[in-house]
N, C-alpha and C positions, 0 to 999 in steps of 0.2 A: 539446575545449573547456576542461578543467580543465587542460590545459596555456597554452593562450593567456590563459587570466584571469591563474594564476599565476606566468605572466614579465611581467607591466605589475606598475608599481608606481603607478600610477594609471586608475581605472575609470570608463566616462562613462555619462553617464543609461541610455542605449539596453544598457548590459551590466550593471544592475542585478541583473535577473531571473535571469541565468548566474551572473553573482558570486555572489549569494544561493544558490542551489544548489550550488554547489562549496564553498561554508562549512557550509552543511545536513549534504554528504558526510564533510566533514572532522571533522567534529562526532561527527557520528555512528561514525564510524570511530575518533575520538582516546579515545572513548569506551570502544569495544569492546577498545583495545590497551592500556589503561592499568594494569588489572588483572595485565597478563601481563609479568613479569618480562623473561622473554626477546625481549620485544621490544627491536630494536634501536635505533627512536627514542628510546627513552628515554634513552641516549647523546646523540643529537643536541639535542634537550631540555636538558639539562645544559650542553653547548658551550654554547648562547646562553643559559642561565638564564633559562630558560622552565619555569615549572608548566602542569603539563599541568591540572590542574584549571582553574585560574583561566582558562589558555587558551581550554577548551572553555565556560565561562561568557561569558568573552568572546564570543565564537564564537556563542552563542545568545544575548546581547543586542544583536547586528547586526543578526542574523537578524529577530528581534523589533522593533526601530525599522522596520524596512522590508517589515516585512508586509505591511501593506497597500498601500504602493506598487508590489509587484508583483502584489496583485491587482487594484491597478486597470490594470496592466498587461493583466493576463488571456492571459498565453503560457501554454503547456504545462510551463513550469519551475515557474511559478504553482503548479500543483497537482502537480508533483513534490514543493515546499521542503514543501507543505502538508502533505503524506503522509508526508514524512521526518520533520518536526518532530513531525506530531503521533503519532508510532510512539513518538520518542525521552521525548515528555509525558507518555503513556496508563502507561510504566513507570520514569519517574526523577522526573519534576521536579511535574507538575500535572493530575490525571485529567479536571480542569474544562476547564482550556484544550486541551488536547487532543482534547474533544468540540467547541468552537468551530472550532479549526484544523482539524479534518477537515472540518466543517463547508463550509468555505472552500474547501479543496480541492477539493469533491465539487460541488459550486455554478462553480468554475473548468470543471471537466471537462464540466460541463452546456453553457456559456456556449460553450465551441469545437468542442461538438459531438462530443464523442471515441467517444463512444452510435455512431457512424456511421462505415462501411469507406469512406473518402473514396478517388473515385477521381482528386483533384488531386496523389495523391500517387506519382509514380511510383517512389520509393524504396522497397524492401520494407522497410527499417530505422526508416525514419521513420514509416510504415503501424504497422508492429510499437511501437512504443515509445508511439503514440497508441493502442494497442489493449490492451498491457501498462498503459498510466495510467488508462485504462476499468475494467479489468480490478479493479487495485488499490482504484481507490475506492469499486466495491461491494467489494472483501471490507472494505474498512475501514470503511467506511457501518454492513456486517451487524455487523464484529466491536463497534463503538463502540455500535449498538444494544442486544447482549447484554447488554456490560458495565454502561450505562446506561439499560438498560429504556425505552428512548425510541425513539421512529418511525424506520421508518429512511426518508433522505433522498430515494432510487431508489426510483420504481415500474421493478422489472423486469418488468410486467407489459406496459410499453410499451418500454421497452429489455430486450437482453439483452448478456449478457457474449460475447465474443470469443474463438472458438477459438486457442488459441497455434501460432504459428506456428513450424515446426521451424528453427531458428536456430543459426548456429555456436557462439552466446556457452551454449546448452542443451545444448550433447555432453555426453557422460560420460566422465572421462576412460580410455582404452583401459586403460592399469594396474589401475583398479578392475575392470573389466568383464572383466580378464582373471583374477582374485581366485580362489581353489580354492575358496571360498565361495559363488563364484555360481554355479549349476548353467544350462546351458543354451544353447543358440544363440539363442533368440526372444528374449534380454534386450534392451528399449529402450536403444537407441544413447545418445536424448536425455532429459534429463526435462520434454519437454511433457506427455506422456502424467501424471507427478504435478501439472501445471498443471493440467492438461484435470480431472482427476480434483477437485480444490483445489478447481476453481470450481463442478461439478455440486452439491459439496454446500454450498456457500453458497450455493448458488441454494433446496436443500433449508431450510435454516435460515431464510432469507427468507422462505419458504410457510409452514413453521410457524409463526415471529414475527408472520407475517399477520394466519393464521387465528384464533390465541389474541388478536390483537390485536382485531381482530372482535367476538371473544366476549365481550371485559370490557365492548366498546359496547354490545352487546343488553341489552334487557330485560325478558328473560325468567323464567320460573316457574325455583326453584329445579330440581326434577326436568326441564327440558328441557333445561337451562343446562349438566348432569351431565352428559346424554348425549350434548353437542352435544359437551362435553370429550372424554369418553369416543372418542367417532368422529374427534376432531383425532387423538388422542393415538394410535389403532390405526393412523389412516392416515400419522401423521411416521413411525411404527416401519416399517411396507412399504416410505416411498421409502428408508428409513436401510438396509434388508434389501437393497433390491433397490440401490441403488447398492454 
């Protein structure tokens, strides 16, 4: 996809939502290399007299003019750009707007139904990547709630998160797994199993944020209030133990 955007030198209404994503990616990525010396873009940068700063500001005032027209899109990229951007807000740019843009994202992923193993989908890649964008916008729901002490968006009490599926792009690669440091034949091939594991305890964090959330509703006698704490707090340390 990030190939076909990138050979037009002009984009029409209906590849908004793609464009927009692919500058999300690049953002984010121009981002991650910039710092790093050894990168060899920064050469190429140079040939065209291009800041890579300014670039990436660029780059996220696109993004931003067209926000909202690809949520009212409402594709699956919709709440990819959402989750990208607001990852890249929550630790550079604006902690505010990055609770609205997840926001948006997590409200996208409700709207297409991503909660649910669609069986219109006979592609296991395409299944997989609606189940990975599920996946993602509770943890980013739970993490946006920690940092912000505010509700989170998902009852997983009516949805639940998506076991990950064992996928080529999740191998390990063989040289590592072959390492004098890893002892053992039973090593995971892939890292679903750290997916699998990623999600259990956000599901964990969610029950606790619940239950405390609960509690500041009640109004109760101070010594009930104590022990209602008391009994959240023994039983988050069980599932923390037993996970």
């Amino acid at each position: 996809t990030a190939r076909r955007i990138t050979s037009q030198t002009v984009w029409r209404r209906q590849d908004l939502s793609t464009t927009m994503l692919v500058l999300a990616v690049a953002m984010i990525g121009l981002h991650s290399v910039l710092p790093d010396d050894r990168w060899p873009g920064h050469e190429l940068l140079r040939e065209y007299s291009v800041d890579g700063e300014k670039l990436m500001h660029y780059l996220n005032n696109e993004i931003q003019r067209n926000l909202l027209d690809i949520s009212i899109d409402c594709r699956i990229e919709a709440v990819q750009v959402c989750l990208l951007v607001s990852s890249y807000y929550i630790y550079h740019r604006s902690p505010s707007l990055a609770w609205t843009v997840s926001g948006m994202g997590v409200r996208s992923a409700n709207a297409l139904h991503l909660y649910t193993k669609s069986v219109q989908y006979e592609s296991p890649v395409v299944d997989e990547i609606r189940s990975r964008c599920w996946n993602h916008a509770i943890s980013s729901d739970t993490f946006a709630s920690v940092v912000y002490g505010r509700p989170c968006s998902i009852d997983t009490e009516l949805v639940a998160l998506h076991s990950p599926r064992e996928m080529d792009d999740l191998a390990i690669d063989p040289l590592l797994l072959e390492n004098e440091w890893i002892f053992g034949d039973g090593m995971p091939k892939t890292t679903a199993g750290f997916f699998a594991m990623k999600y259990e305890i956000y599901n964990i964090i969610r029950d606790i944020l619940s239950r405390f959330r609960r509690l500041q509703l009640r109004k109760e006698t101070i010594e009930e209030d104590l022990l209602a704490i008391v009994e959240a707090a023994q039983d988050s340390e069980e599932q923390l133990v037993s996970w």
